[in-house]
VEXKOL-168640 format. One record per residue (C-alpha): x, y, z; chain; residue in three letters. Coordinates in Angstrom, 3 decimals. Layout:
REM residues N
MIVEX        px        py        pz  chaine  residu
MIVEX         X         Y         Z       A     ALA
...
This chain:
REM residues 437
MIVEX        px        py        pz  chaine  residu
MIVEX    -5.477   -14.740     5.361       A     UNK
MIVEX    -2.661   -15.662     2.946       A     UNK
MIVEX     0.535   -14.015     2.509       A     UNK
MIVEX    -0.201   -13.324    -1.056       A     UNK
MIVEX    -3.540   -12.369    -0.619       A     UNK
MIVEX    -1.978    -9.712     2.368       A     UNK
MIVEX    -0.018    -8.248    -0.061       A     UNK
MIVEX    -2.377    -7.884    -3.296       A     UNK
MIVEX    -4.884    -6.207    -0.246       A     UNK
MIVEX    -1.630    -3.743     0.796       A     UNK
MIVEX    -0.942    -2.691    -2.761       A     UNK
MIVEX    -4.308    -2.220    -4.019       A     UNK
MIVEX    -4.501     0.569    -1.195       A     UNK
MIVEX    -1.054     2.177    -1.920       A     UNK
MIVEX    -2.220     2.279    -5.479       A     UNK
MIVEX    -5.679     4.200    -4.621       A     UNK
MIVEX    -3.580     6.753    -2.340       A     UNK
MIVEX    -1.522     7.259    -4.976       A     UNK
MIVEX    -4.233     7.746    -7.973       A     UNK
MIVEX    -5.553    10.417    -5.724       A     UNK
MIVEX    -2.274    11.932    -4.827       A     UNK
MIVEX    -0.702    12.268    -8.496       A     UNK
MIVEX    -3.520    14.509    -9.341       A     UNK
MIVEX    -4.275    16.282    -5.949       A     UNK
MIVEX    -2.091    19.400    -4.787       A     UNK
MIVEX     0.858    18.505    -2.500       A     UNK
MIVEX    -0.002    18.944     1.067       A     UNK
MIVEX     2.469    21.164     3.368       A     UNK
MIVEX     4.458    17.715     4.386       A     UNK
MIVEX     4.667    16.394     0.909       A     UNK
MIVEX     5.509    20.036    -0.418       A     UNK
MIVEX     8.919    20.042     1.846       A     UNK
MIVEX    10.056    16.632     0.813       A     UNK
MIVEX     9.866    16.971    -2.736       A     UNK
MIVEX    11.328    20.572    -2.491       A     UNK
MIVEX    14.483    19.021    -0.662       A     UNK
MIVEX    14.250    15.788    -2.825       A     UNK
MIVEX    14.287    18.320    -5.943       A     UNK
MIVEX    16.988    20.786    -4.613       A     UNK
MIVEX    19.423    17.901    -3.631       A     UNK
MIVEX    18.804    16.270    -7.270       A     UNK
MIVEX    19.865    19.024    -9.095       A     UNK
MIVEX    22.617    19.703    -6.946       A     UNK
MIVEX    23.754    16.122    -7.144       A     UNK
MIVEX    23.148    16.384   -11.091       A     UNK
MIVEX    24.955    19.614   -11.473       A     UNK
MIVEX    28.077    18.137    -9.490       A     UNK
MIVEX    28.397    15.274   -11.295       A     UNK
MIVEX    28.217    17.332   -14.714       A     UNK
MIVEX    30.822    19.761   -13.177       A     UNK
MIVEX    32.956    16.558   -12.043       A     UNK
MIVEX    33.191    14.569   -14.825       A     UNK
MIVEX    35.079    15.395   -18.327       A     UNK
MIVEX    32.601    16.084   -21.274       A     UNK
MIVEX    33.515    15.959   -24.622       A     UNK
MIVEX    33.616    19.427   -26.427       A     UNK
MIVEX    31.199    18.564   -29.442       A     UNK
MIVEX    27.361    17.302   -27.567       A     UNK
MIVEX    25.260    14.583   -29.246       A     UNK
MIVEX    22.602    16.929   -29.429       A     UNK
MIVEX    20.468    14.695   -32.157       A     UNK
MIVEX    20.915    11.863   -29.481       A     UNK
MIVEX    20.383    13.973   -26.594       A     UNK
MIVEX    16.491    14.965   -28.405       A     UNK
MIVEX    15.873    11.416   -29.196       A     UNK
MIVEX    16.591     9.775   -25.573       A     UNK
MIVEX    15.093    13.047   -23.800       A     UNK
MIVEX    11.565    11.951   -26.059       A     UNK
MIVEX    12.550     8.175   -25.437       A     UNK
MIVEX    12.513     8.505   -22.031       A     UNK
MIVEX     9.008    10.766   -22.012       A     UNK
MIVEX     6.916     7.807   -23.870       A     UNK
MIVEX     9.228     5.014   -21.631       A     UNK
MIVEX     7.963     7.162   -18.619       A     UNK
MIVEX     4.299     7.399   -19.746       A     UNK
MIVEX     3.962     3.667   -19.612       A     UNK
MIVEX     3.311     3.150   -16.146       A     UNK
MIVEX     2.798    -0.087   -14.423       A     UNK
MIVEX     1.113     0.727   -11.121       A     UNK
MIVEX     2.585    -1.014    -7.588       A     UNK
MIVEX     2.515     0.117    -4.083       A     UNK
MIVEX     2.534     3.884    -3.579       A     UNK
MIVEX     4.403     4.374    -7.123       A     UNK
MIVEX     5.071     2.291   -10.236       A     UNK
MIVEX     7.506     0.470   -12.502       A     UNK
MIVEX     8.468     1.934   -16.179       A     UNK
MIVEX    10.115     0.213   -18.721       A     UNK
MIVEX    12.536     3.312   -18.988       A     UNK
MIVEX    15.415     0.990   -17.954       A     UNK
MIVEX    14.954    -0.025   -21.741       A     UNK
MIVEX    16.510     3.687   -22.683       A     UNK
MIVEX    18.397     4.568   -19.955       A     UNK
MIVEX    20.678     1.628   -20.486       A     UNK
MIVEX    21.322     2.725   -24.128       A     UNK
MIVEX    21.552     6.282   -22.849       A     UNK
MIVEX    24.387     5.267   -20.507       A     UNK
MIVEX    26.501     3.994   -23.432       A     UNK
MIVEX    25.413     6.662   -26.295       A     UNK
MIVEX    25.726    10.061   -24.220       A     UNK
MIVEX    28.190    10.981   -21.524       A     UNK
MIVEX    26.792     9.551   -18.203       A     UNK
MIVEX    26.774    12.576   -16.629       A     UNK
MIVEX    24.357    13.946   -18.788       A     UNK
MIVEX    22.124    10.990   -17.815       A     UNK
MIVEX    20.504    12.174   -14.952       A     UNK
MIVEX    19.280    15.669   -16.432       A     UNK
MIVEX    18.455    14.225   -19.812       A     UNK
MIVEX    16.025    11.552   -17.459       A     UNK
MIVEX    14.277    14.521   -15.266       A     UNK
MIVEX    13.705    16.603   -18.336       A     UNK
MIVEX    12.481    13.637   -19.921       A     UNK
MIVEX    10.130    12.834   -16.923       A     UNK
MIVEX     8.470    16.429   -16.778       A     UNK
MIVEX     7.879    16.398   -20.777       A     UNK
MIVEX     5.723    13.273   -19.930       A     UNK
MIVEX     3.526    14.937   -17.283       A     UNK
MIVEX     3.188    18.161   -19.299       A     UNK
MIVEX    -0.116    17.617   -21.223       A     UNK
MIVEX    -1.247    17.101   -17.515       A     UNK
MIVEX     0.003    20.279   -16.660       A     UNK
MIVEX    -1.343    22.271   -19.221       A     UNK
MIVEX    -4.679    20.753   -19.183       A     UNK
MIVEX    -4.466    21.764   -15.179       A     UNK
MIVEX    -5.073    17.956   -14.712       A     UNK
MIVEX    -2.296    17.776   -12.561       A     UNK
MIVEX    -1.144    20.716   -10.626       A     UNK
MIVEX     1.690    22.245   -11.820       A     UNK
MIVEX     3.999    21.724    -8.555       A     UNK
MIVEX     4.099    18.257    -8.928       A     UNK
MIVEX     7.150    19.141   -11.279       A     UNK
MIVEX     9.318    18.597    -8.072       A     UNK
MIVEX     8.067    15.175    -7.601       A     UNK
MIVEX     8.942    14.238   -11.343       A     UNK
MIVEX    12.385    16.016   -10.626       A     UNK
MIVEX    13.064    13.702    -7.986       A     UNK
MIVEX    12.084    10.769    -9.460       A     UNK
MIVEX    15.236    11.329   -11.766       A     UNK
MIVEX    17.241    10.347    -8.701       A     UNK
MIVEX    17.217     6.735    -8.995       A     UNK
MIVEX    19.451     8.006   -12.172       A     UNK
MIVEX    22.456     9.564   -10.240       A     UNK
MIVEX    23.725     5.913    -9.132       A     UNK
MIVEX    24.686     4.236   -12.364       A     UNK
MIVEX    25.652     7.866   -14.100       A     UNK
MIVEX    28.424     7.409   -11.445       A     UNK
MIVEX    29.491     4.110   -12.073       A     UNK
MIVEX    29.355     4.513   -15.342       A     UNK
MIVEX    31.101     7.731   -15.252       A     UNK
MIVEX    34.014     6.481   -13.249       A     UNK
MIVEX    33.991     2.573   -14.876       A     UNK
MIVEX    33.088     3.329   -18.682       A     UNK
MIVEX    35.457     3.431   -21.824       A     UNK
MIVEX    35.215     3.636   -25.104       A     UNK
MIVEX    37.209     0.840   -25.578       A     UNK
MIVEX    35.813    -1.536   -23.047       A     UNK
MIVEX    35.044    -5.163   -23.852       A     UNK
MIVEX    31.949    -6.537   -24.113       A     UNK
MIVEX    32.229    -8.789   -20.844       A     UNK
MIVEX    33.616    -4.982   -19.247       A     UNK
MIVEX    30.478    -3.429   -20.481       A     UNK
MIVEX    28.192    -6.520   -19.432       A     UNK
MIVEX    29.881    -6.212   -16.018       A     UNK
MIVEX    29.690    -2.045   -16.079       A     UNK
MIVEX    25.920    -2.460   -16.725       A     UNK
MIVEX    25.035    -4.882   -13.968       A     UNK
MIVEX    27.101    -3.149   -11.618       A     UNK
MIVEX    24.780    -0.043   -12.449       A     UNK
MIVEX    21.552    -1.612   -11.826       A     UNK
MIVEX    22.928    -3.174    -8.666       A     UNK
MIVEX    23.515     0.404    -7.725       A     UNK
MIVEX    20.481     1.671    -9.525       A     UNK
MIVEX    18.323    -0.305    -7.050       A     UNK
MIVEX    19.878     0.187    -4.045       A     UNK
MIVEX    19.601     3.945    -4.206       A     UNK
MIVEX    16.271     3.699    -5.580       A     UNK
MIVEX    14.955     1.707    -3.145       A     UNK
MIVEX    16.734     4.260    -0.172       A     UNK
MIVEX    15.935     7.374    -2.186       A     UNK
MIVEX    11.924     6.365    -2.403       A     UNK
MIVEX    11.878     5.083     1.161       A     UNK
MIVEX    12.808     7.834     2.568       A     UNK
MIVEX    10.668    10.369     0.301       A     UNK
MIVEX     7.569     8.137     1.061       A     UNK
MIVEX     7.838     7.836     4.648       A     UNK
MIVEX     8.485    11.440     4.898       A     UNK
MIVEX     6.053    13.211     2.433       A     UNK
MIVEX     3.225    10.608     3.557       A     UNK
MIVEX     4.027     8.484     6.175       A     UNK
MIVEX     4.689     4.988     4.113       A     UNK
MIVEX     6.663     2.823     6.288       A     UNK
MIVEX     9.513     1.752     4.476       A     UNK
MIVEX     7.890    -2.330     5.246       A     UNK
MIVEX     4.884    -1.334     3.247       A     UNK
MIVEX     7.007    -0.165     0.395       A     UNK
MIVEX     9.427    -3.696     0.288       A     UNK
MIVEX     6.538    -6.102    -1.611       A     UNK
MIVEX     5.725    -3.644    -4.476       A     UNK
MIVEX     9.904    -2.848    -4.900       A     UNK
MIVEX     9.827    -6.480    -5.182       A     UNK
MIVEX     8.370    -6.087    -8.278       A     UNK
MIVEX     9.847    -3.084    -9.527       A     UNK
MIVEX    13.065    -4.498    -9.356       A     UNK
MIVEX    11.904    -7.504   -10.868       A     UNK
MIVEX    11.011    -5.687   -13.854       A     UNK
MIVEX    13.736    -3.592   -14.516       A     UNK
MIVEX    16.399    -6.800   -13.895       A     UNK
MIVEX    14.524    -8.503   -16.574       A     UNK
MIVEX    14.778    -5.610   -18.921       A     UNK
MIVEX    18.292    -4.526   -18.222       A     UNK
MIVEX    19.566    -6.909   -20.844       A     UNK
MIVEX    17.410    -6.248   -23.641       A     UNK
MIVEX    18.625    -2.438   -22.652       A     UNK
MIVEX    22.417    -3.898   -23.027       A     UNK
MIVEX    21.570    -5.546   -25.731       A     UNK
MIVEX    20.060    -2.820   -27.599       A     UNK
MIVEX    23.412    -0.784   -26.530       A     UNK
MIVEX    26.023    -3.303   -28.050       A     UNK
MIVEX    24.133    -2.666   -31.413       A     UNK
MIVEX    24.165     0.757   -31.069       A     UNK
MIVEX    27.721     0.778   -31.314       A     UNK
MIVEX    27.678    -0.954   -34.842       A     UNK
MIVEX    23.925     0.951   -36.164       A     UNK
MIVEX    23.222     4.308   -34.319       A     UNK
MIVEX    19.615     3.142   -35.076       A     UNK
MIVEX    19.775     0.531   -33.525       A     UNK
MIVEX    19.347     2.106   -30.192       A     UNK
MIVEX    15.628     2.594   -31.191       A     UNK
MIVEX    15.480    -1.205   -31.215       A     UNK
MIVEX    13.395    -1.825   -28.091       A     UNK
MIVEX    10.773     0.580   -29.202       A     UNK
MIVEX     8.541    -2.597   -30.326       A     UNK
MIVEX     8.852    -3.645   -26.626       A     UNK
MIVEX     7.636    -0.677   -25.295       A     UNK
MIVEX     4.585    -0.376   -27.142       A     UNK
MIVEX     3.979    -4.578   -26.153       A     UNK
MIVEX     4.407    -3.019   -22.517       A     UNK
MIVEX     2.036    -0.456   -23.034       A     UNK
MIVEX    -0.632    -2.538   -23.789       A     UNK
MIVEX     0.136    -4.990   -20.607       A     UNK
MIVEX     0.328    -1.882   -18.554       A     UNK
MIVEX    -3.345    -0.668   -19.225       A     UNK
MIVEX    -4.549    -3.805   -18.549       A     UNK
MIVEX    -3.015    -3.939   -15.264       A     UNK
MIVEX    -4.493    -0.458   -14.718       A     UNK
MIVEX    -8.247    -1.829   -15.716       A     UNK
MIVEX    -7.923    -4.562   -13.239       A     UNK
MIVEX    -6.606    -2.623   -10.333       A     UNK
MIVEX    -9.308     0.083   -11.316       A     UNK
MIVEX   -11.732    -3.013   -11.333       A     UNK
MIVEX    -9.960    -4.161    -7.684       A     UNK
MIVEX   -10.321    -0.607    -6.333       A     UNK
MIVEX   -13.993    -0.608    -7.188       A     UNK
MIVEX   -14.958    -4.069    -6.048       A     UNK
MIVEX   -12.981    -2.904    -2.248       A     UNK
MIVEX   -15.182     0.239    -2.425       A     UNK
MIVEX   -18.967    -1.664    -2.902       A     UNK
MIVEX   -17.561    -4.182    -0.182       A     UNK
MIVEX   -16.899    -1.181     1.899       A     UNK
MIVEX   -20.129    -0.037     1.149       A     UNK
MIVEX   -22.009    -3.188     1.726       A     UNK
MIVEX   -20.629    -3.275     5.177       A     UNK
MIVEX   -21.796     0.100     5.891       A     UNK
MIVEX   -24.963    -0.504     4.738       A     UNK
MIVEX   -25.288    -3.469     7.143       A     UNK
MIVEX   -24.428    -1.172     9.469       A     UNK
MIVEX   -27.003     0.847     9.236       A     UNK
MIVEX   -29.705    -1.907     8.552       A     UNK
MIVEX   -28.263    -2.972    12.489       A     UNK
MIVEX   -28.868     0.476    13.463       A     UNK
MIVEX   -32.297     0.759    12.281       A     UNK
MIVEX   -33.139    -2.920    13.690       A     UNK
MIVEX   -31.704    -2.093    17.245       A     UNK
MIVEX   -30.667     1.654    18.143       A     UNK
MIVEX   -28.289     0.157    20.991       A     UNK
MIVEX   -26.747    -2.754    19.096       A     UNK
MIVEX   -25.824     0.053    16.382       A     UNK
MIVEX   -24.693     2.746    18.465       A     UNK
MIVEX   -22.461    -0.041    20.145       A     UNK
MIVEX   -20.883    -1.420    17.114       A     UNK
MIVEX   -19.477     2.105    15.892       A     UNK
MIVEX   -18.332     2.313    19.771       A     UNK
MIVEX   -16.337    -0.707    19.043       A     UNK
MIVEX   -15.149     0.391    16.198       A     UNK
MIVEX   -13.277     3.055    16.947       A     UNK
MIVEX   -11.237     1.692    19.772       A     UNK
MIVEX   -10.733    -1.464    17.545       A     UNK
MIVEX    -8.573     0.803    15.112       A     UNK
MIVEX    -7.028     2.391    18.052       A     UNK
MIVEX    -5.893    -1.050    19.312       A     UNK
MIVEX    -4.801    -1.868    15.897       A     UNK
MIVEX    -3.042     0.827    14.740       A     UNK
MIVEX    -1.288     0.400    18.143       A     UNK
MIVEX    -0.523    -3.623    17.398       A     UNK
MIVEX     0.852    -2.714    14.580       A     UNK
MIVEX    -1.645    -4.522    11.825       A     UNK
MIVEX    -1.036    -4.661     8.275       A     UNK
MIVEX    -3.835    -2.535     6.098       A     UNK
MIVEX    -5.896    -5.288     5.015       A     UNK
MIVEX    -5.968    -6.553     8.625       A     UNK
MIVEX    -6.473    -2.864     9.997       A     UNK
MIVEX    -9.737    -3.372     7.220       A     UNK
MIVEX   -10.547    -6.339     8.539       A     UNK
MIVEX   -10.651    -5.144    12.049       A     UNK
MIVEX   -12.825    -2.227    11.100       A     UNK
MIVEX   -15.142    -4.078     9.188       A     UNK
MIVEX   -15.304    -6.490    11.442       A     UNK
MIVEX   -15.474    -4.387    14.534       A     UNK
MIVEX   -18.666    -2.706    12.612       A     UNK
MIVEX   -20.539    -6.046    11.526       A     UNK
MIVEX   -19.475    -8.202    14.663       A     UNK
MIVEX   -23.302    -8.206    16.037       A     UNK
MIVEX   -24.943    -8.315    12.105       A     UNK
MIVEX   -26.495   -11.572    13.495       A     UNK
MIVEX   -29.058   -10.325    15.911       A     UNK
MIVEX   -30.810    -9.120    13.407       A     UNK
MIVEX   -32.026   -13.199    13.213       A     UNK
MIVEX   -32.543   -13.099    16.847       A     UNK
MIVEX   -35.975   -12.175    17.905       A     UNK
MIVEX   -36.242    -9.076    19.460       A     UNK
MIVEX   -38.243   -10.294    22.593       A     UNK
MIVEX   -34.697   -11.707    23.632       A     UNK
MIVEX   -32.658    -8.729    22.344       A     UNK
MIVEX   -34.780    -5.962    24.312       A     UNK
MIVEX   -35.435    -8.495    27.049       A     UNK
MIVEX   -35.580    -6.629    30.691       A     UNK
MIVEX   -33.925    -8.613    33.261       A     UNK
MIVEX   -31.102   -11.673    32.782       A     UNK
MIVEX   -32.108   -14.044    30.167       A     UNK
MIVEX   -32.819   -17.837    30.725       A     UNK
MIVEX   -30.617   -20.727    29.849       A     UNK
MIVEX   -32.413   -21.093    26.553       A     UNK
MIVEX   -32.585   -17.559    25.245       A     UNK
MIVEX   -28.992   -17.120    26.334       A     UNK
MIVEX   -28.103   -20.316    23.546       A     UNK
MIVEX   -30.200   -18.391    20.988       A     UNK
MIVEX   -28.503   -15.387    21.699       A     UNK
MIVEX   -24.970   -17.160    21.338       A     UNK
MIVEX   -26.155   -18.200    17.966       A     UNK
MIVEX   -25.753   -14.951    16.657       A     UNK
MIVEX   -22.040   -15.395    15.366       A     UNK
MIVEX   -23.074   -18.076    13.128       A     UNK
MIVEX   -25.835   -16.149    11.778       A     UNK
MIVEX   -23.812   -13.077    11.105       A     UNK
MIVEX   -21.252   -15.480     9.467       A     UNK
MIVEX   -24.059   -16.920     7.246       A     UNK
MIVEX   -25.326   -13.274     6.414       A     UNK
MIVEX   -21.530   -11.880     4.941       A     UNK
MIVEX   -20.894   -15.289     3.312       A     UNK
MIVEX   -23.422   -14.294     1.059       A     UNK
MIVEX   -22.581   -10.935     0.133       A     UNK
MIVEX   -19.127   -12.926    -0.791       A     UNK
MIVEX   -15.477   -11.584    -1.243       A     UNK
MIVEX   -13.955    -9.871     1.268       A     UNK
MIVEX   -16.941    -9.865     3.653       A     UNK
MIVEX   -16.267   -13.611     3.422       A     UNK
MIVEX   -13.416   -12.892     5.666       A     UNK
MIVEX   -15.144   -10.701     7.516       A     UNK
MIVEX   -17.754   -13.254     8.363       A     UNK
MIVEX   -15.435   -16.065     9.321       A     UNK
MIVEX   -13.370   -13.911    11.975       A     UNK
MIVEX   -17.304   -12.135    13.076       A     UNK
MIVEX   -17.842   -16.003    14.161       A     UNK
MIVEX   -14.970   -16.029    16.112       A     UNK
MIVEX   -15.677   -12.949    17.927       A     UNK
MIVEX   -16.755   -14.543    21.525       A     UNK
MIVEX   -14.421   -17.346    21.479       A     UNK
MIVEX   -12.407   -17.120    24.797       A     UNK
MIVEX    -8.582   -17.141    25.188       A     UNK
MIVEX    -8.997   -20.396    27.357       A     UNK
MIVEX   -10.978   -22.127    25.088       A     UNK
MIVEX   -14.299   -21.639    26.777       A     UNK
MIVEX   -16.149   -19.204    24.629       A     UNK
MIVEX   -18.295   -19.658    21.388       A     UNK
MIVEX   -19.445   -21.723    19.181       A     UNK
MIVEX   -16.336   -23.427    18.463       A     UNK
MIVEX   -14.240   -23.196    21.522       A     UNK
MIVEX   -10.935   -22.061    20.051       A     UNK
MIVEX    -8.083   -20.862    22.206       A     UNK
MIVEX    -5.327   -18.742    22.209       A     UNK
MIVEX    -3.479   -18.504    18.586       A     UNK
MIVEX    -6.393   -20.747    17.400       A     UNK
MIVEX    -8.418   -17.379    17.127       A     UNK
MIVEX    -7.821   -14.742    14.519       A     UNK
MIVEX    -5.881   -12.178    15.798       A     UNK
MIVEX    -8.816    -9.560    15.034       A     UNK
MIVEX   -11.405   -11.621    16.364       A     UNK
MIVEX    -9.354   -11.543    20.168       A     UNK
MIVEX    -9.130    -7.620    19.561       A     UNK
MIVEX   -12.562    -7.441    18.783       A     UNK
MIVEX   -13.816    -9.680    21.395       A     UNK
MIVEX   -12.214    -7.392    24.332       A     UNK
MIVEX   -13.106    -3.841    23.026       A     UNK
MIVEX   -16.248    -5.354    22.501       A     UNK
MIVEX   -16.380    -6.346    26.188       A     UNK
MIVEX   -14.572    -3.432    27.230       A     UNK
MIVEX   -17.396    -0.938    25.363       A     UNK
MIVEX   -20.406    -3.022    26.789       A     UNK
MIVEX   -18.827    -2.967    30.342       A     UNK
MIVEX   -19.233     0.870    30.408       A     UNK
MIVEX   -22.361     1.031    28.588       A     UNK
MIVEX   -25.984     1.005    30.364       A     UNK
MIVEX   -27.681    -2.387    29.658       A     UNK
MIVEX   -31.803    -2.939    30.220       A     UNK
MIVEX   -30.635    -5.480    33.283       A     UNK
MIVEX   -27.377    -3.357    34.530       A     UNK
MIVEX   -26.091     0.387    34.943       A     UNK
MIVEX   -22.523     0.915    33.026       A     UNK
MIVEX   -19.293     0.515    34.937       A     UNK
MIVEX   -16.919     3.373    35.212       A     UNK
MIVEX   -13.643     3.390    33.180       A     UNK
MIVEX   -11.830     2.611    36.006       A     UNK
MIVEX   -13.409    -0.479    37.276       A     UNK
MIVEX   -13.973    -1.678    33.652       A     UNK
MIVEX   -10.154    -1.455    33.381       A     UNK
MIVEX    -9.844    -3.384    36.363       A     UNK
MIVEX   -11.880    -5.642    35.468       A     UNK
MIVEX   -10.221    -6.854    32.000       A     UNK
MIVEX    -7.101    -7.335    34.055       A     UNK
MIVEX    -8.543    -9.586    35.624       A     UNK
MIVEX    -9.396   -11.574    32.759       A     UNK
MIVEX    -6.429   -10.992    31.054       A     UNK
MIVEX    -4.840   -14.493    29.596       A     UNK
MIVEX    -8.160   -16.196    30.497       A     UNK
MIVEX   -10.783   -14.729    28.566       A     UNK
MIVEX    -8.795   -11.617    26.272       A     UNK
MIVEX    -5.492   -11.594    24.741       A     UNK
MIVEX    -2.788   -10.596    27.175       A     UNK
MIVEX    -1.327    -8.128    24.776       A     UNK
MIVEX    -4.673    -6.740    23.148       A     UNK
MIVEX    -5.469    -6.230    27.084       A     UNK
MIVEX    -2.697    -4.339    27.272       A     UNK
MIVEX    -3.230    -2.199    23.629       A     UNK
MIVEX    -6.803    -1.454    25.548       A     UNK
MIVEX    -5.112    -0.255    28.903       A     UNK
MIVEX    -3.201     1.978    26.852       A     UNK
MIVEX    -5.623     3.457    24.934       A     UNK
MIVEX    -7.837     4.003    27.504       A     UNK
């Protein structure tokens, strides 16, 4: 599994938990972090309004204009991770410069819940999800201040170049803590899961800070000129609904694999009631082991799927030899072992991710000493899932009743993987078992 591949797996499944989160009512959990996230916004907002020195006489022309900017800016949505990047940092700049930065943050939040309203009022979107579009305006509070406490009038234009970066420097470090925290809290994101797709949030708004700046500067000289990147956003628009089709097209394509597997499933089920029951055994202390490893998302999914299809290729394997009464001979034993091959054979098929699938289901009675099969890997040389797999797998058919053997207890088949541990399992999924068992 690449790196890359790893992460386009991770943020196509923060995307679909967040598709059916921005329209679903917030559970109890979520409901208390965006209530606190809210209440400590406008608090922070209010203190910096009461803080700062405003001007007597409001831009309230420019105050409209940025409050509707920053609506459409927000509307444009270019989906990553568990949230998304906007190309708002191409009004907020301007904003920054045109209004007093104290004002900033409000103008933002009000401009943020004008975008969801046709949501609200079409009851597409319930309407307490106000608090999460009132903390999202908290990424805001960070450059208001610098700019509030750095910004003059009469500043040159290397000043205001070195205001604005300043500002986005800040911008993205208190973006990056205030979402961590909110996402981890509300819904259990670790913050690791959330560091890829800021990646690319950041990247965005860094590129379009100086077009932002740039846009500024002219406003000085042409009020109207702060209107200048509207072009851009529209350009952005269109890139951003294509990035929507193809992670809509991504989501779907995970879902039939999904569904392909399960099907399989069931086609083992109906083929051999034991080999079927014993795979969904497997697969539930496989994701216990692996949520207790520590895996990734994609290679928690592999692990499942895997876990579920590991014995897809008896279904080649006749059943005299599968249902066979008594130990089996030399030679059905080596058409038994061929089963791993066939299974891999079966998934390559299907293609995409149950390619994966079927390359670690080969692997899944290779031995950590090198003397399993059919390719007599060892140690590190075997996917990580394949070892977990290969020792719940043992561990389940150790305490299941066989044709030719009653089940173990719990206790003795404990014993017995520590026996084995570091010759035929993984020392540490060994221990992942113990301690799930």
């Amino acid at each position: 599994m690449t790196s890359s591949a790893a992460i386009a797996e991770i943020e196509t499944q923060l995307v679909a938990a967040s598709r059916e989160r921005a329209v679903s009512r917030l559970a109890r959990r979520e409901r208390l972090t965006h209530v606190t996230s809210a209440i400590a916004f406008v608090t922070a907002a209010t203190a910096l309004i009461a803080w700062s020195s405003l001007p007597a006489s409001q831009p309230w022309a420019l105050l409209v204009a940025f409050t509707a900017a920053i609506a459409v800016a927000s509307g444009i949505e270019l989906e990553v991770g568990s949230g998304f990047a906007t190309p708002a940092e191409l009004v907020l700049i301007p904003m920054l410069f045109a209004l007093p930065a104290a004002e900033v943050p409000v103008v933002v939040a009000l401009g943020l819940i004008f975008a969801q309203m046709p949501g609200y009022l079409r009851r597409r979107v319930p309407a307490e999800r106000i608090l999460v579009a009132t903390g999202n305006a908290a990424y805001t509070l960070a450059p208001a201040v610098v700019f509030t406490v750095l910004y003059r009038p009469d500043a040159s234009i290397a000043q205001r170049a070195a205001i604005t970066a300043l500002a986005v420097l800040s911008q993205f470090a208190a973006d990056l803590a205030i979402s961590t925290i909110r996402e981890h809290f509300a819904v259990g994101i670790s913050p690791r899961a959330l560091l890829a797709p800021f990646r690319w949030i950041f990247f965005v708004d860094g590129c379009l800070a100086p077009v932002g700046l740039a846009a500024a500067l002219a406003g000085d000289v042409w009020t109207v000129a702060y209107v200048l990147p509207l072009p851009l956003l529209l350009l952005i628009r269109s890139f951003a609904h294509e990035r929507a089709d193809r992670l809509t097209q991504a989501l779907e394509l995970s879902a039939a694999y999904r569904g392909t597997a399960f099907l399989l499933g069931d086609v083992i089920e109906a083929d051999d009631a034991y080999t079927g029951e014993h795979s969904r055994e497997v697969v539930d202390l496989v994701v216990a082991v692996a949520d207790h490893l520590r895996l990734d998302p994609r290679a928690r999914n592999l692990a499942e799927l895997t876990a579920l299809l590991h014995d897809v290729g008896k279904i080649k394997i006749p059943h005299a030899i599968i249902n066979k009464q008594g130990p089996l001979t030399p030679e059905e034993r080596a058409i038994i072992n061929t089963h791993t091959i066939e299974g891999e054979r079966l998934l390559s098929r299907v293609g995409g991710f149950l390619t994966e699938v079927g390359r670690t289901v080969r692997s899944c009675h290779e031995r950590y000493d090198g003397g399993g099969y059919p390719d007599r890997l060892a140690g590190a040389e075997i996917p990580l899932v394949a070892r977990i797999v290969c020792a719940c797998d043992a561990f389940n058919a150790m305490t299941t009743t066989r044709p030719y053997r009653a089940a173990m207890t719990v206790a003795e088949a404990r014993e017995e993987l520590a026996r084995n541990r570091a010759t035929q399992f993984d020392p540490a999924v060994v221990d992942a078992i113990l301690a799930q068992t």
